[in-house]
C-alpha positions in Angstrom: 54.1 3.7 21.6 51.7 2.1 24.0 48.1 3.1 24.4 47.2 2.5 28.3 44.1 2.1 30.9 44.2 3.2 34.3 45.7 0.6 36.7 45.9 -1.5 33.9 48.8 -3.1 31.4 49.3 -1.3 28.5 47.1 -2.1 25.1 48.7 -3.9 22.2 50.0 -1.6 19.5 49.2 -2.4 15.5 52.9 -3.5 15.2 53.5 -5.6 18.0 50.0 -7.2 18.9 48.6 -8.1 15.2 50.3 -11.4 14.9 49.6 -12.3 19.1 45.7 -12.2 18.9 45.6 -13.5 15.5 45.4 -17.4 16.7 43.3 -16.4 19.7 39.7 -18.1 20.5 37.1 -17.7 23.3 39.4 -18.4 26.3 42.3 -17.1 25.1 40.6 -13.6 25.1 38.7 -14.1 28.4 42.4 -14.8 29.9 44.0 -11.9 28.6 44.0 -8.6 30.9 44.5 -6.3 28.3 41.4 -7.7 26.2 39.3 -7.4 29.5 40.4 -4.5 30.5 39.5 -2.7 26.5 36.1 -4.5 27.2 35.6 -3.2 30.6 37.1 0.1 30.4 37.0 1.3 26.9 38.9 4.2 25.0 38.5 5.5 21.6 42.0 4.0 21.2 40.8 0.6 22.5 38.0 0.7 20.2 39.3 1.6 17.1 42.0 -0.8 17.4 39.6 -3.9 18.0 37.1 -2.6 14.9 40.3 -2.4 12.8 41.5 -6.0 14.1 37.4 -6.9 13.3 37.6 -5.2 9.5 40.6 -6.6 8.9 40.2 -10.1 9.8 43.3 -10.5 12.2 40.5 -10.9 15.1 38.0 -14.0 14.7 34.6 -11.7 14.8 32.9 -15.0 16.2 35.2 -15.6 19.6 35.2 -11.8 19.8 31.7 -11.5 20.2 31.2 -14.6 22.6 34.2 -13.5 24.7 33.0 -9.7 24.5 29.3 -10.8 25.2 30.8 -12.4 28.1 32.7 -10.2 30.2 29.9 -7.8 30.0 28.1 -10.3 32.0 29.5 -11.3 34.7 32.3 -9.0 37.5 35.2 -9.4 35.0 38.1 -8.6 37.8 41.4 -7.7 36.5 43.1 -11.1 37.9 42.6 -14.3 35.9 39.1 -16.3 36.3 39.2 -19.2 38.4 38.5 -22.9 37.1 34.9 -23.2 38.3 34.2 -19.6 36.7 36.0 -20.6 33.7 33.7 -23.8 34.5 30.4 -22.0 34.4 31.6 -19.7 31.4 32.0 -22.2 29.0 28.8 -23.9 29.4 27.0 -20.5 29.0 28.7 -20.6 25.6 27.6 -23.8 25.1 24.7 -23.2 25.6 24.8 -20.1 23.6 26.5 -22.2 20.5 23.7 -24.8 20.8 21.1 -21.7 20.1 23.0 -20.5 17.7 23.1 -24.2 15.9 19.2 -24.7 16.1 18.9 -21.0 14.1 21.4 -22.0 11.5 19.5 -25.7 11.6 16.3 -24.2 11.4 17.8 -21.8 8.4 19.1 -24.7 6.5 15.9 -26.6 6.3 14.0 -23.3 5.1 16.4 -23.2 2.5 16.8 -27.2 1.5 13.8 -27.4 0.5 14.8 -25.1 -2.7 18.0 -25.2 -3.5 21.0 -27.7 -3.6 24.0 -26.1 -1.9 22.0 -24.5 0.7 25.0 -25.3 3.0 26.9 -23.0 0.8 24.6 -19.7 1.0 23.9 -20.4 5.0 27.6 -20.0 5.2 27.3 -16.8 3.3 24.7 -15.5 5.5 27.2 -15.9 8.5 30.2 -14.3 7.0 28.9 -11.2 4.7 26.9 -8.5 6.2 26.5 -6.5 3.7 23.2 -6.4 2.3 23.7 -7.3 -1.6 25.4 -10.7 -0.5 22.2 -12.0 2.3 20.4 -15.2 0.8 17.3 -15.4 -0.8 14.8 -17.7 0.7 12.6 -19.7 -1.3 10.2 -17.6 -3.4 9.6 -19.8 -6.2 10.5 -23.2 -6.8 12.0 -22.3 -10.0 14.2 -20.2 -11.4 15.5 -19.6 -7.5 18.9 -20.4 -8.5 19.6 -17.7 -11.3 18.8 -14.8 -8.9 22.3 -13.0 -8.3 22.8 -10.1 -6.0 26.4 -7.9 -7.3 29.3 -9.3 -5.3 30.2 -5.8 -3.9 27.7 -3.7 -2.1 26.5 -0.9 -4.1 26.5 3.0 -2.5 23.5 4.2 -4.9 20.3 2.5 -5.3 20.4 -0.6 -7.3 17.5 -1.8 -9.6 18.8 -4.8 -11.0 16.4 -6.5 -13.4 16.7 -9.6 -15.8 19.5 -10.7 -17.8 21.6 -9.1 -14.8 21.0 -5.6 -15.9 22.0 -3.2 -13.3 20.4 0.7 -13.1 22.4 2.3 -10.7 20.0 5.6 -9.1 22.0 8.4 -7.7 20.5 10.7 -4.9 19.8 9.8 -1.4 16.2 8.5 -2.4 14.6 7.1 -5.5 10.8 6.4 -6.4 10.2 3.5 -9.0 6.8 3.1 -10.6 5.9 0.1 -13.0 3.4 0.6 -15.5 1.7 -1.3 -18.4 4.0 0.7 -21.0 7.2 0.6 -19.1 9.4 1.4 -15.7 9.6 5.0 -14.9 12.2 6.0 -12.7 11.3 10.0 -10.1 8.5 9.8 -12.4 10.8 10.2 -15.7 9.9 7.6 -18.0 12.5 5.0 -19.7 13.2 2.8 -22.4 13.3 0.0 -19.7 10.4 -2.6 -19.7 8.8 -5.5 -18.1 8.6 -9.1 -19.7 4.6 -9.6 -21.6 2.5 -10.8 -18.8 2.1 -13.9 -20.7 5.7 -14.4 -21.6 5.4 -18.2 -20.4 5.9 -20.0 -16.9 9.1 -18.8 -16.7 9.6 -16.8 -13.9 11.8 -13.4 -14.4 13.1 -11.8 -11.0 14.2 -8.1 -10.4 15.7 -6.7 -7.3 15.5 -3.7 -5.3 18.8 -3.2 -3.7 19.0 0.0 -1.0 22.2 0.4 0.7 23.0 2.5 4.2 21.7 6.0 4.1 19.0 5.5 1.3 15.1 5.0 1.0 13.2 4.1 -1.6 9.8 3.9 -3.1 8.3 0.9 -5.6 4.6 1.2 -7.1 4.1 -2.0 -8.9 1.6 -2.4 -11.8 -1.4 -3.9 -9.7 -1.5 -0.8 -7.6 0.4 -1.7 -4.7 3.1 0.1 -3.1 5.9 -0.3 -1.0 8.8 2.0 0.4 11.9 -0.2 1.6 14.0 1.8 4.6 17.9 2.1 4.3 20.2 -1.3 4.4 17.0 -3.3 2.8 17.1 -5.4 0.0 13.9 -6.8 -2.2 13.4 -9.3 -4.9 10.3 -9.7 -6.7 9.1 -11.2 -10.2 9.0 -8.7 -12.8 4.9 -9.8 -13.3 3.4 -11.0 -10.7 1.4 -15.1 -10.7 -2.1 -14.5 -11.3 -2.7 -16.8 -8.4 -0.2 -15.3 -5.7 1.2 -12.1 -5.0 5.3 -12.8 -3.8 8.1 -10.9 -2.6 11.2 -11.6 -0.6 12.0 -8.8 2.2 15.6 -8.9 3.8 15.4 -5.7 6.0 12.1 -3.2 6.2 9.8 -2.1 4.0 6.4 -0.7 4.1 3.5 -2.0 2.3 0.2 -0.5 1.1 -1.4 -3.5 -0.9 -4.0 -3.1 -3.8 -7.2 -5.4 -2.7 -7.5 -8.7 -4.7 -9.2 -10.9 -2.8 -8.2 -14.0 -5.7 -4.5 -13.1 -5.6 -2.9 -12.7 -2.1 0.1 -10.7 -1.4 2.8 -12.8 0.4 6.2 -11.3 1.9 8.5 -13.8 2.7 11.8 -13.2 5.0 14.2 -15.5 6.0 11.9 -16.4 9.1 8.4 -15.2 8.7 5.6 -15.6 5.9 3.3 -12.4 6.1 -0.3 -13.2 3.7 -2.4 -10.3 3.0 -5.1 -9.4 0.5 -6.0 -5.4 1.0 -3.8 -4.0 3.7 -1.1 -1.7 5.0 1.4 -3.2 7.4 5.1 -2.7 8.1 7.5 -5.2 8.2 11.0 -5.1 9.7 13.2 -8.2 9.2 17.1 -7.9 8.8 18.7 -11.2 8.0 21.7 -10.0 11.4 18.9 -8.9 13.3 17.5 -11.5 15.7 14.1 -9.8 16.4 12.0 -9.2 13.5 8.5 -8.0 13.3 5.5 -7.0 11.5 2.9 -4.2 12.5 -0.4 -3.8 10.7 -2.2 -0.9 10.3 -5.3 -1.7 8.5 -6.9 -4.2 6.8 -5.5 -8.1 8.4 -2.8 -10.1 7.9 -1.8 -13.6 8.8 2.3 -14.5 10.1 3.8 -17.1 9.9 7.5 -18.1 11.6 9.6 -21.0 11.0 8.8 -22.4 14.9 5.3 -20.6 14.0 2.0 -22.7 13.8 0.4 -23.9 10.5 -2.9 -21.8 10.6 -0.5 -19.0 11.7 -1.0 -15.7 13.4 -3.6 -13.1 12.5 -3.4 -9.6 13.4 -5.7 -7.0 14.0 -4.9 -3.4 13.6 -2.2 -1.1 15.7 -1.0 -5.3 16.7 2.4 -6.0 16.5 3.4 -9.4 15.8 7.1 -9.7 17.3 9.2 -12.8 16.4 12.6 -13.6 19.0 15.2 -15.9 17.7 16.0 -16.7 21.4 12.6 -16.6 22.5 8.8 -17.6 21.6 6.8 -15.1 19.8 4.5 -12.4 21.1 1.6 -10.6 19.9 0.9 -6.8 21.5 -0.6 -3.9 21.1 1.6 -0.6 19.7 1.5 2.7 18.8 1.8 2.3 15.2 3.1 5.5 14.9 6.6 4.4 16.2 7.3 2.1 13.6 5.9 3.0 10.1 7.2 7.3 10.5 10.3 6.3 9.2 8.5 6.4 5.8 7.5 10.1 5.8 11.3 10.9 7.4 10.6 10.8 11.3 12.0 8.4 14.2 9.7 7.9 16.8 10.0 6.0 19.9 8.7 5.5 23.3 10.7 3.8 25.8 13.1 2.2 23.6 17.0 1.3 24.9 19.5 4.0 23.7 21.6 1.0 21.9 18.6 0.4 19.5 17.8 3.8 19.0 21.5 4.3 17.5 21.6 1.0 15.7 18.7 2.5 13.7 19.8 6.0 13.0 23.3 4.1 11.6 21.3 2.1 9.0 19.4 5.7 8.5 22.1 7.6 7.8 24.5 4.9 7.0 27.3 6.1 9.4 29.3 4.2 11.9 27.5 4.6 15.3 29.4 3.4 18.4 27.4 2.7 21.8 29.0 2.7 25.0 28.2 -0.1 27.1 27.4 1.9 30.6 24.8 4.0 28.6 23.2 1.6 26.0 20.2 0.6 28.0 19.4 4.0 28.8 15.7 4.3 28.1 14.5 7.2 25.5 11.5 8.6 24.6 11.2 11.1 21.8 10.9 11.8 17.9 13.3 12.3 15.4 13.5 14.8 12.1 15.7 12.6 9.8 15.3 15.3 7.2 18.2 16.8 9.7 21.9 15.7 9.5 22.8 13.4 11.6 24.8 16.2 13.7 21.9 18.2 14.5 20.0 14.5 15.8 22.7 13.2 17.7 23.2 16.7 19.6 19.5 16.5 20.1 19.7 13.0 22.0 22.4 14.7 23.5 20.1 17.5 25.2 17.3 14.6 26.4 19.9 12.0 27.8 23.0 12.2 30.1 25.0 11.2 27.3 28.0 13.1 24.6 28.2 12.9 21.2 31.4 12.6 20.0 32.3 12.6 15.9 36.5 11.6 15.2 36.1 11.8 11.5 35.2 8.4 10.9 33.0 7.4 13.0 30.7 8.5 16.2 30.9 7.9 19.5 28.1 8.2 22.7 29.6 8.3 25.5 28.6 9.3 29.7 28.7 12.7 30.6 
């Protein structure tokens, strides 16, 4: 059975088309009319077959997403492209590639400078998504190596601490307090317990592991606190230097830091370096996403990027500090408001494009979230109860924007009305 467009040849079925688009690059897809015609008129049927062909690894992702990317930008028409098109499209992707390249360059010599086989986890980085298999980025010169994240992505809340013990935390949210005597887990104490603070130079990790559809909550035993947003994942030693406060960040957390002004607090990402002493500031920084950015709401910090300065960046309150893979850094005024209520269970946003808005709300409620292209840059303005099912928020966009909710059992769809 064929699945078929409107004026259009019919779509490849499972059995007949696998084996066809497996070998198939960049211009191979952008010569195709069935591929163009699933990017420019999509169906649920068109979609779910290419997210299946994605999952399953009978599509390259790569030459997907260049040749998706684009068709979306220019008049695809349903005849083939002529040569000087074809031309002018491949030295966009060159172009694109050649961004791409000075990313993973500028990666690679972040991550050189503390481990051998960095070529090994950068290649990591590019093929697993999922957040208990993203890199590490220097923290320490020393013990670096032995940190491990579990080779399949967990669905509860994951407190893995040293010797590769793993606590897994049931429940859609989980507050973890460190204290002098021990760990105590929703404010239960344990038998678990922290290294002597004098145990040595020997630096003892533990990570903080929150998949899709979770929050979190760590108080560590200085005072400071932090809540880490869904899809995040943190590593931190298990007693802090008495010189330097560290963490590594890859996705969002919030941060309310106990004042020492001899022992800074650093957050490090794969791209920035955030230094504070007594301050509250959020930062958002997911190793896939390619803007990342740090708000502060009291107290100063000082950012630093990997094309940054070396004095760095420093903030004042209700700044944002917004680093662009593909661009140069800005710093602007914001509402704060819109990007630290995700702590107390509330999405709000002024002006923000419909695409984003969903991408967000996925990693929140860990669901499959799928964006049609003619309404993604539709502009919203509004605030969210994420207390509420994801039903109940999608059906409220719904009422705000010309748009329709659509849920197929696996995954959801937003569509034009």
């Amino acid at each position: 059975m064929f699945i078929t467009h409107k004026d259009s040849d019919p779509i490849m079925t499972v059995e007949n088309r696998h084996k066809e688009y497996r070998p198939y690059g960049v211009e191979d897809l952008l010569q195709d009319k069935r591929f163009i015609s699933s990017v420019t008129h999509p169906t649920h049927e068109s979609d779910d077959y290419w997210n299946k062909a994605l999952r399953e690894g009978i599509a390259n992702e790569r030459d997907y997403e260049l040749a998706h990317y684009f068709i979306l930008s220019v008049q695809v028409r349903p005849e083939p492209l002529q040569h000087n098109e074809i031309d002018n499209l491949w030295e966009d992707i060159e172009i694109k590639n050649k961004q791409n390249l000075r990313k993973r360059q500028k990666r690679f010599r972040l991550y050189f400078s503390v481990l051998f086989g960095a070529t090994a986890i950068l290649a990591g980085l590019l093929i697993y998504n999922n957040v208990a298999q993203r890199p590490v980025a220097g923290i320490y010169s020393s013990g670096i190596e032995h940190i491990k994240a579990p080779a399949v992505a967990p669905t509860d809340i994951q407190l893995v601490l040293a010797g590769d013990e793993m606590l897994s935390l049931e429940g859609k949210e989980a507050e973890i307090t460190y204290r002098e005597e021990g760990i105590a887990i929703n404010n239960h104490e344990t038998d678990l317990r922290n290294p002597p603070a004098d145990a040595g130079q020997t630096v003892v990790f533990n990570q903080l592991i929150v998949p899709l559809g979770k929050r979190s909550m760590l108080t560590f035993a200085e005072g400071s606190r932090m809540w880490v947003n869904a899809g995040s994942r943190v590593v931190y030693p298990a007693v802090f230097d008495k010189k330097q406060r560290e963490i590594y960040v890859d996705g969002e957390v919030f941060l309310e830091v106990a004042t020492n002004p001899d022992c800074p607090f650093v957050v490090r990402t794969a791209t920035l370096n955030v230094e504070a002493l007594g301050t509250s500031f959020n930062v958002m920084a997911y190793a896939g996403d390619t803007v990342q950015n740090v708000v502060l709401v009291s107290g100063s910090v000082k950012v630093r990027s990997g094309s940054g300065t070396e004095d760095g960046t420093l903030l004042a309150p209700n700044e944002m500090y917004r680093y662009d893979a593909s661009g140069p850094s800005q710093v602007q005024s914001v509402n704060i408001e819109n990007y630290i209520a995700w702590k107390s269970g509330a999405y709000q946003y002024e002006s923000e494009s419909l695409d984003v808005i969903l991408k967000r709300l996925s990693r929140y409620y860990g669901k499959d979230i799928l964006c049609d292209p003619h309404v993604a840059r539709l502009r919203c303005s509004g605030k969210l109860d994420l207390k509420d099912d994801l039903d109940r928020v999608l059906k409220g966009i719904s009422r705000t924007a010309p748009v329709i909710c659509r849920y197929d059992g696996k995954h959801y769809t937003v569509t034009n009305k």
